[in-house]
C-alpha positions in Angstrom: 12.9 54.5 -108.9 9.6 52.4 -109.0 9.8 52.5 -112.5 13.2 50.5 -112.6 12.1 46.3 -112.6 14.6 44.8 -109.9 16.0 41.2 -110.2 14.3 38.0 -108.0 10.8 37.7 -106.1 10.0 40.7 -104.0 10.4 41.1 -100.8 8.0 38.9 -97.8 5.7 36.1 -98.3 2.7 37.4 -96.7 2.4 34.6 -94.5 1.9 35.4 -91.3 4.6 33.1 -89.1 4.2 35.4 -85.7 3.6 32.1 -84.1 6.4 30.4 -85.6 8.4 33.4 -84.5 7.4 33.4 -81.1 7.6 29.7 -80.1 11.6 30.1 -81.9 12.0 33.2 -78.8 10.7 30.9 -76.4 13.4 27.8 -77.2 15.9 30.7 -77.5 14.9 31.6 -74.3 15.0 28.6 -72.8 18.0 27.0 -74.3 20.4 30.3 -74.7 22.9 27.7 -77.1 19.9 27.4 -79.8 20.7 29.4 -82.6 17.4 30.3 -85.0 18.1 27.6 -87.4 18.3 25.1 -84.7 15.1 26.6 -82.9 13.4 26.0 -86.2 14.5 22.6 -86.7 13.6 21.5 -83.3 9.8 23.0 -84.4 9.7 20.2 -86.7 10.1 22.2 -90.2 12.6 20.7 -92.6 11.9 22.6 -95.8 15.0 24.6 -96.9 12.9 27.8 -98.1 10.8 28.2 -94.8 14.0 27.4 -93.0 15.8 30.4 -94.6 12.2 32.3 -94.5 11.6 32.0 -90.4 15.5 32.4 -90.0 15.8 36.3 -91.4 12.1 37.4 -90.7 13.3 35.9 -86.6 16.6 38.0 -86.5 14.9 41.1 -88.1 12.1 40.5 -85.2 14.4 39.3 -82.7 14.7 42.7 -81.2 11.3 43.0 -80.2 10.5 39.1 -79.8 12.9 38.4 -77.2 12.5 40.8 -74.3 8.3 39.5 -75.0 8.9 36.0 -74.6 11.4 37.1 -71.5 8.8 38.8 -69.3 6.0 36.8 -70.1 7.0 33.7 -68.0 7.8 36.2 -65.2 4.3 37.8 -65.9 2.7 34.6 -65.9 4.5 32.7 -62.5 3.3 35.8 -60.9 0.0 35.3 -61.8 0.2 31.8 -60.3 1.4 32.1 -57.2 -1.1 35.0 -56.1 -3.2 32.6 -53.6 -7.0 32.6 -54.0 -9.1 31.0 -51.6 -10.3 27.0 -52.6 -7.0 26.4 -54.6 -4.3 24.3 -54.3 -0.4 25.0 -54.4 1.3 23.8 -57.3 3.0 21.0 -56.2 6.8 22.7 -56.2 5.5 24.8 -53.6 4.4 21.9 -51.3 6.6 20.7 -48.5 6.7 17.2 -47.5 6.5 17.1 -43.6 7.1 13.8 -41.9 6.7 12.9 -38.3 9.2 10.6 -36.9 7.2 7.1 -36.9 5.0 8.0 -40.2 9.1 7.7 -41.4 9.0 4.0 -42.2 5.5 3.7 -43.5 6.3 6.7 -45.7 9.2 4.5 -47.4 7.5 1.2 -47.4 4.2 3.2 -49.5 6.8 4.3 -51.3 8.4 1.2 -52.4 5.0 -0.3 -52.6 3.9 2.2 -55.1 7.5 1.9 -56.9 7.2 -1.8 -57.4 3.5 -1.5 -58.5 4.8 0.8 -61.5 7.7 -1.3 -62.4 5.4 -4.2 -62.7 2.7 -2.3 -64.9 5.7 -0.9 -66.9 6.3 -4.5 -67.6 2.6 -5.8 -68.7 2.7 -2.8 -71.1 5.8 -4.0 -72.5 5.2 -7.4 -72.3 1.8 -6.8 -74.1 3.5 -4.5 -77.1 5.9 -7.2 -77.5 3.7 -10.3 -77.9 1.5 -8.1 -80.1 4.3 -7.5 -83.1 4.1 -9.1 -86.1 7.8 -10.3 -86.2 6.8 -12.6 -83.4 3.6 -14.3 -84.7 5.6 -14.9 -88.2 8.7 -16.2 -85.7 6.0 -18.5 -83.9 4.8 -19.7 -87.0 8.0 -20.6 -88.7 9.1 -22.4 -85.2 5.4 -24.6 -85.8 5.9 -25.5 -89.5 9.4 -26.5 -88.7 7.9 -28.5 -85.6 5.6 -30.1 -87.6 8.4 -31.0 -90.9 10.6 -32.8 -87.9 7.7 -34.8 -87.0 6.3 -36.0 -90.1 10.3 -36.7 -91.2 11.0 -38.5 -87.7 7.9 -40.1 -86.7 7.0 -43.5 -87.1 5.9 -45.3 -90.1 2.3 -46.3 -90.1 3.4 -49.8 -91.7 5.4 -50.8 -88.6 7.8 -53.7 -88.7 6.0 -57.0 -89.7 6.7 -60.1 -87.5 6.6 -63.5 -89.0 5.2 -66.1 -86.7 
């Protein structure tokens, strides 16, 4: 049967794409809806062949991918939470406790905090939006028109001659 040529490219790349492969188990995993082409889209890879590629070497893997990519985040939060002395909690794990009078000071730090973002939100913004171009060329067009109006409205230099 060697013998016999067959029709088309043979069969695999040789590329390895286990990586590829894995991080489209763990969007399957974590969005169950996905299907593999989506998965691979969302990776960022447009190109039709690799598309097609990923999709059929995922499904002929997906038997042994998925129940991988499903224990390892179990494997891995157990890990985590094991305490060792000099670490910290991650932060889901902490519990706000408030006394009755730190109540109000709690909520006014709060706010205080809040509108401290909100106003450094607005610097950035305020300093990406004086920085485009569109607005130095709209700036520029508003000062040659400024300056047309003048020299068309202003005074002559003659002025009106008075006969005494």
């Amino acid at each position: 049967m060697s013998g016999i040529a067959h029709r088309g490219r043979p069969k695999g790349s040789g590329l390895n794409d286990r990586h590829h492969l894995q991080a489209i188990a763990r969007l399957i995993a974590a969005n169950p809806e996905f299907k593999p082409t989506t998965a691979i889209k969302s990776l960022g890879i447009t190109d039709p062949s690799a598309i097609r590629r990923l999709r059929d070497k995922f499904l002929a893997a997906k038997a042994e991918l998925m129940p991988a990519v499903l224990a390892a985040p179990s494997q891995e939060m157990s890990a985590k939470t094991k305490p060792t002395a000099g670490t910290v909690p991650p932060v889901s794990d902490i519990r706000l406790a408030f006394r009755p009078g730190e109540l109000f000071a709690s909520w006014c730090s709060m706010g205080l905090v809040i509108a401290g973002i909100t106003v450094e939100a607005q610097l950035v913004l305020a300093g990406q939006i004086l920085s485009l171009p569109h607005r130095s060329l709209a700036l520029g067009h508003h000062l040659a028109l400024g300056e047309l109006a003048f020299a068309l409205c202003a005074p002559s230099s003659y002025g009106q001659q008075t006969l005494h």
